[in-house]
C-alpha positions in Angstrom: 0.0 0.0 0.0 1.3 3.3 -1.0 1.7 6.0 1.6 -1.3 8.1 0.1 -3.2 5.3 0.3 -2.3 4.7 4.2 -3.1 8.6 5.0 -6.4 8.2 3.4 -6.8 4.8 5.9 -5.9 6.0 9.2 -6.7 10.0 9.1 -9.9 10.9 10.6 -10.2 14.3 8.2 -8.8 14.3 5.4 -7.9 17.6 3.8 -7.7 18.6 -0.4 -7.3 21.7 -1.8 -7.0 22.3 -5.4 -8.6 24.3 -8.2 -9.5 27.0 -5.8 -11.5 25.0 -3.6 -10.5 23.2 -0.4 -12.3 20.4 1.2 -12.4 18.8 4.4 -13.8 14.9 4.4 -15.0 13.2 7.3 -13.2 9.6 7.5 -14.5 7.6 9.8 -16.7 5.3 7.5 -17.6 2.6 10.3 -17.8 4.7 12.8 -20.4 6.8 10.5 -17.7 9.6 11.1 -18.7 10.3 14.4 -16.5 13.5 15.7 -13.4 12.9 17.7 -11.7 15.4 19.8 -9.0 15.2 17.4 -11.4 15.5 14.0 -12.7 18.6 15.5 -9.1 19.9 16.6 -8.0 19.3 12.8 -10.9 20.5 10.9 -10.7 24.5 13.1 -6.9 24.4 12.3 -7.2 23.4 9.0 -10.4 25.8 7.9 -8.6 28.7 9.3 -5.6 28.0 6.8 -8.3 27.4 4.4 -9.6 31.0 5.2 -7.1 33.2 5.0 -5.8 31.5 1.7 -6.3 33.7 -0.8 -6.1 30.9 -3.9 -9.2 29.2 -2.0 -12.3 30.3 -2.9 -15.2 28.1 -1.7 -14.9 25.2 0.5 -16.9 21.7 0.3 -18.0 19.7 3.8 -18.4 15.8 2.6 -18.1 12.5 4.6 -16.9 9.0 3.0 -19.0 6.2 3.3 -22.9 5.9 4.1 -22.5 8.6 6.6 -21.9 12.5 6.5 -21.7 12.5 10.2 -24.1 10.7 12.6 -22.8 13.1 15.3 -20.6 13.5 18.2 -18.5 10.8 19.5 -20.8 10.2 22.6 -18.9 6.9 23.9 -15.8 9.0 23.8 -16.8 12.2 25.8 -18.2 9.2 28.5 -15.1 7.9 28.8 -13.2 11.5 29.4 -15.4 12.1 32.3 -16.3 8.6 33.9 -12.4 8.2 34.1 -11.4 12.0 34.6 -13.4 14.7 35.6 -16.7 16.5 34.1 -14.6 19.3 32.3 -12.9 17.1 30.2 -16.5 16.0 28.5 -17.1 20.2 28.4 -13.6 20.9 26.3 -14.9 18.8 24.0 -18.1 19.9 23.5 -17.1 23.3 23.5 -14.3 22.9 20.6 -17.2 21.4 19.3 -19.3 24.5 19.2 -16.1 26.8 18.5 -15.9 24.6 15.3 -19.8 25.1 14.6 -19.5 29.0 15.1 -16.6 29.2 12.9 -18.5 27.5 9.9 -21.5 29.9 10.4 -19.3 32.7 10.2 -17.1 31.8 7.9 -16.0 34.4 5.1 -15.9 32.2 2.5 -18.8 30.3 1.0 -19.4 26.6 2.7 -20.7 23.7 0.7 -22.2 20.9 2.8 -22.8 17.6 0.8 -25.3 15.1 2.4 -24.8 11.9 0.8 -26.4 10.3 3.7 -26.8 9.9 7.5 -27.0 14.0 9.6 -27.9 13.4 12.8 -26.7 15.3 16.0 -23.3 17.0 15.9 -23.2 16.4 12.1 -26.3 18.7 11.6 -24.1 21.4 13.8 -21.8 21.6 11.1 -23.6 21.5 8.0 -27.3 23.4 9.4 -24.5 26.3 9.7 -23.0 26.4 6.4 -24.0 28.0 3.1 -25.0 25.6 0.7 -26.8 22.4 2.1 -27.1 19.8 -0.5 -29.4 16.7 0.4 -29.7 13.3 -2.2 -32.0 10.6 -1.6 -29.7 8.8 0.6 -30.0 11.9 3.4 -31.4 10.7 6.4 -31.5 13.6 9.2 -32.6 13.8 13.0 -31.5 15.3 16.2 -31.9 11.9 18.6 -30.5 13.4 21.7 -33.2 13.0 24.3 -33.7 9.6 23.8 -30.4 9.2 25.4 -30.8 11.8 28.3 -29.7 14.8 26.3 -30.6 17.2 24.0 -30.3 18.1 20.5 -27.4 20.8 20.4 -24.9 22.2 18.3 -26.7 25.3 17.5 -30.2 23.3 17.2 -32.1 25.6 19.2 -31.1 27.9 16.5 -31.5 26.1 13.4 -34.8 24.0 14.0 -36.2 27.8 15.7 -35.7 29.1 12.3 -37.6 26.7 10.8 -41.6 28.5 10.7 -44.2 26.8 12.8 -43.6 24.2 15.2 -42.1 21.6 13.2 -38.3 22.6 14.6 -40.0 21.5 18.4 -41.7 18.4 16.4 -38.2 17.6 15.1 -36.5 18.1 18.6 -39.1 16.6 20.7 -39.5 13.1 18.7 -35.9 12.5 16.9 -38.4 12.2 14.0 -36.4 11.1 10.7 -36.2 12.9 7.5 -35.5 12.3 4.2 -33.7 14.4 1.6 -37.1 15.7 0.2 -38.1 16.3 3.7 -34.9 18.6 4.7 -35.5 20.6 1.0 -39.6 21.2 1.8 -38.7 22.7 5.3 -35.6 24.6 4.3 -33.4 22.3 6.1 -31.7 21.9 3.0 -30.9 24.3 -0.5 -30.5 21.9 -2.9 -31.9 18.3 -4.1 -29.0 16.2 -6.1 -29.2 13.1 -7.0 -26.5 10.8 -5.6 -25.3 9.7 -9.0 -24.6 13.2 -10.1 -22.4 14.6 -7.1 -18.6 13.8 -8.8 -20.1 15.8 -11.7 -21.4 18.9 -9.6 -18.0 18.5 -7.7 -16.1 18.8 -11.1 -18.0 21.7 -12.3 -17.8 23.7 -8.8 -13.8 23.3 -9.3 -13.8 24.5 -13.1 -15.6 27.3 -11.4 -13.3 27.9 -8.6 -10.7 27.5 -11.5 -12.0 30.6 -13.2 -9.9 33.4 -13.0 -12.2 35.6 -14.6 -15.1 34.5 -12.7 -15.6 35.9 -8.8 -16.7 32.8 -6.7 -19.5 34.5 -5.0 -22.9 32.7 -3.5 -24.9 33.8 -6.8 -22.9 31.8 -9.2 -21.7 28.5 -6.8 -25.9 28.5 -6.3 -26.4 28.8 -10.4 -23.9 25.9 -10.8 -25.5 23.8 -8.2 -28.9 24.5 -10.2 -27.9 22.6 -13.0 -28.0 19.6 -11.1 -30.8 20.3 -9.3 -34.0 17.8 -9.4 -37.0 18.7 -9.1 -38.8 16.2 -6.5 -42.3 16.0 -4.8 -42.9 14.7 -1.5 -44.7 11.0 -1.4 -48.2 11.4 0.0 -47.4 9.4 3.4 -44.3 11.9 4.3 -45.6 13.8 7.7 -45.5 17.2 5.8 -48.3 16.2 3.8 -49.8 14.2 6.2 -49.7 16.2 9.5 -48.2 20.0 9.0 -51.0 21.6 10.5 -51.6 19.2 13.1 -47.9 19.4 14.4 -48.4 23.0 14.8 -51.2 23.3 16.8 -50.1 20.7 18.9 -46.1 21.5 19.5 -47.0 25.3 20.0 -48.7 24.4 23.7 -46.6 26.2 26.1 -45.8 22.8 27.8 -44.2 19.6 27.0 -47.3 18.0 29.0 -49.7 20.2 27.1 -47.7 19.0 23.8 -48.1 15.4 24.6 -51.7 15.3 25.9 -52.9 17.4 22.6 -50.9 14.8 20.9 -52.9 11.8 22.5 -55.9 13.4 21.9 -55.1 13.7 18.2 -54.3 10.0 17.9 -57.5 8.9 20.0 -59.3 10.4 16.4 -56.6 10.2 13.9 -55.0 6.4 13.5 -52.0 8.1 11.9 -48.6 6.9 11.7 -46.8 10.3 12.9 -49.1 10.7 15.4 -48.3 7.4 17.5 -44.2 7.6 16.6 -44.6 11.4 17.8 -46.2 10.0 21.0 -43.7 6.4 21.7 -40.8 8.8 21.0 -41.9 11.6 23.6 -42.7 9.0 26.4 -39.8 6.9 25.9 -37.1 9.9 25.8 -35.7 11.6 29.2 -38.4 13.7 30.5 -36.0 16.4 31.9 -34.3 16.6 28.0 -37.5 17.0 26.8 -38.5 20.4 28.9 -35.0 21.8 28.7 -35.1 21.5 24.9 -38.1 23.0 24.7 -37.2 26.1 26.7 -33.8 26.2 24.4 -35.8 26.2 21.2 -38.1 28.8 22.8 -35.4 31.2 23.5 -33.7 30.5 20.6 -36.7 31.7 18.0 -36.8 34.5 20.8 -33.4 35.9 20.2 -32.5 34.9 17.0 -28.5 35.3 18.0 -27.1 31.9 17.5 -23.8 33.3 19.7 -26.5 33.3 22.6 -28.0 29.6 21.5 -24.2 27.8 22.1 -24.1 29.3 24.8 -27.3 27.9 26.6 -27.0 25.0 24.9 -22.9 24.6 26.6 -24.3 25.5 30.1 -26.9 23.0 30.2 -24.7 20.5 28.5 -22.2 20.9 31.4 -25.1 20.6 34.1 -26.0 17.6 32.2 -21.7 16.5 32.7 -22.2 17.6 36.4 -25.4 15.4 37.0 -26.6 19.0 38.2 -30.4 17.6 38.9 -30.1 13.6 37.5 -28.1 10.5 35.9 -30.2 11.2 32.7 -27.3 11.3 29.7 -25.1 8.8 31.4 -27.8 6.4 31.9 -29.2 6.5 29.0 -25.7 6.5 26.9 -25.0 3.4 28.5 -28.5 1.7 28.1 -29.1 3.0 24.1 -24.7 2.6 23.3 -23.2 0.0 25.5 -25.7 -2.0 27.0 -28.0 -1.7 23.8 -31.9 -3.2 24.6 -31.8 -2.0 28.1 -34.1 0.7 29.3 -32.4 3.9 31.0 -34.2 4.5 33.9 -35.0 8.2 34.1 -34.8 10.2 37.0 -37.8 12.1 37.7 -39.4 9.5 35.5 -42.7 11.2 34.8 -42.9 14.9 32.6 -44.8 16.3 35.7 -41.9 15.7 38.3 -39.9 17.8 36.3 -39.9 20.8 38.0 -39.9 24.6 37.2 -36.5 24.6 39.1 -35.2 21.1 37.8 -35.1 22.9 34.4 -34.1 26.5 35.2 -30.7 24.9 37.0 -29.5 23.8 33.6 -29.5 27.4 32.2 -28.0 29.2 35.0 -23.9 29.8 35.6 -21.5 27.1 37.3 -21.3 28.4 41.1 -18.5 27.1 43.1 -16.4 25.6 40.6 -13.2 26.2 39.7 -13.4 24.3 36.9 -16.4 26.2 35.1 -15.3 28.6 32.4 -18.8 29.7 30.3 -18.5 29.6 26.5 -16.3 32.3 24.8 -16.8 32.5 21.1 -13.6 34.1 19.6 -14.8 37.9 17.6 -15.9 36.9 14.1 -17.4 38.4 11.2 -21.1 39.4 10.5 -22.3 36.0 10.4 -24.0 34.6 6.6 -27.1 34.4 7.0 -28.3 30.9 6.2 -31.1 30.4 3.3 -34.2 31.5 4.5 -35.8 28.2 5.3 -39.5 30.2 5.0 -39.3 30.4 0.9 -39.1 26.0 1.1 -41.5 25.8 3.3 -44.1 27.9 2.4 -44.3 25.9 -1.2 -45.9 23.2 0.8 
């Protein structure tokens, strides 16, 4: 074996750039490129050089294999803290959202390609970027409090944007979506089809090539276009089925009043959505559930995703600290070690969740000399991201 061939084996990024473009590829094929500390470490390094370089004008977000990313390495950050100490699991998760910020901010335009499984930390880095190109391999969702935590890297910013309540709908039940899904709700830019990606990479580097072209948002979007397909949602897909049930339901105030209005719905409406929505909500971690849905809330409230990390860091260091429960470390175990177990949540029920419980996980570390709160380095005006209301409202 050559020694090209072993870098492309053992690296966990691997890192191109020719043609004006660079490109960072997730490597981790069996691991459905899960982020490591060190992936995470490399990819900020390597985006800054890919920044300031002058040659570079666009860069492209891929993953090999069946995966894009299928999110954080969750088994790792357990290990950091059950044998060391709760802060190690925080550095992590707050290179993490360093790494997140830096994509939304980033000066040059981002291509994110989605040639199959987005779930969790892998949605924080592509939700973020530019361009978010889906195929009919993309499967997306945002898990997290079916394992006692919550769905993070700048979720409570992304899904918020989203118009309705589907973004709480997508938090609350870890509901799946397809390509064609993520393009209806804005989620995505651009439908390609699988087959056609090494061509729409080709032409993107004949037009970063270009000397007499400027690389701007406008013409990377027209060259995408060519490739585009124009697909319709299949009649069974919950956006045809159930939009306007979802938001009347997942606008209550409550996660209770969410689930009960839910129930009712199904007690009328034998629909497939309906009793997923409901198995998923009583099966996740009841605490997860409310503090997600108060991170959602103030994220559509504030609109600053600088202020979403940073609730989303604080309660994910409660969670580290066991502030009120066991929640995320049981249920890691029971859903990723011990797989067919049930994690026993602590308060089991949605009503002995308190007011307080919840408020803890957004209030400052008292006490600790470990605690440092999350400290986003000065950036640019961030890109706005596509606004997700023009897909959504041609449903």
């Amino acid at each position: 074996m050559e020694a090209g061939d072993l870098s492309k084996e053992f690296n966990e990024v691997l890192f191109e750039f020719n043609k004006g473009i660079g490109r960072a590829i997730l490597n981790r094929p069996r691991q459905l490129n899960s982020l490591t500390y060190e992936m995470i470490s490399q990819m900020l390094k390597q985006l800054g050089v890919f920044e300031d370089d002058p040659t570079l004008k666009l860069v492209i977000l891929k993953g090999n294999g069946r995966a894009f990313c299928a999110g954080g390495d969750v088994k790792g950050v357990l290990n950091f803290v059950t044998n060391g100490h709760w802060s190690f699991g925080a550095s992590f998760f707050r290179r993490q959202l360093t790494l997140d910020y830096k994509i939304a901010t980033y000066k040059k335009p981002v291509v994110s390609i989605l040639d199959g499984i987005v779930m969790g930390g892998g949605a924080g880095l592509s939700m973020l970027s530019t361009f978010r190109i889906v195929t009919e391999k993309t499967i997306f969702a945002m898990p997290e409090a079916a394992i006692g935590l919550f769905p993070d890297c700048g979720a409570s910013y992304f899904l918020s944007r989203i118009p309705g309540s589907f973004g709480e709908y997508l938090g609350l039940t870890g509901t799946r979506l397809t390509g064609m899904e993520m393009l209806a709700c804005g989620l995505a830019t651009h439908f390609v089809f699988s087959k056609d990606l090494a061509s729409l990479e080709d032409s993107l580097d004949l037009l970063a090539a270009s000397e007499s072209m400027v690389t701007d948002k406008t013409s990377i979007s027209r060259t995408i276009s060519k490739f585009v397909q124009q697909v319709h949602l299949p009649k069974d897909s919950v956006l045809c089925q159930g939009l306007g049930a979802i938001n009347e339901c997942f606008s209550k105030d409550t996660v209770e009043e969410i689930l009960a209005s839910l129930e009712k719905l199904g007690m009328n409406q034998e629909q497939k959505w309906i009793l997923k929505a409901v198995g998923s909500m009583k099966s996740a971690s009841p605490t997860s559930l409310k503090i997600f849905l108060r991170l959602i809330r103030e994220g559509r409230r504030t609109n600053d995703l600088k202020q979403c990390l940073a609730n989303e860091f604080r309660a994910f260091c409660h969670k580290l600290r066991r502030t009120t429960n066991n929640d995320f470390f049981d249920g890691a175990r029971a859903t990723l070690i011990e797989r067919g177990t049930k994690p026993q949540w602590k308060p089991s029920k949605l009503e002995l969740v308190s007011k307080e419980m919840v408020y803890a996980y957004f209030t400052e570390i008292e006490n600790d000399e470990d605690w440092v709160s999350l400290k986003l380095p000065p950036k640019y005006v961030m890109v706005p991201i596509s606004p997700f209301e023009e897909q959504y409202s041609r449903l």
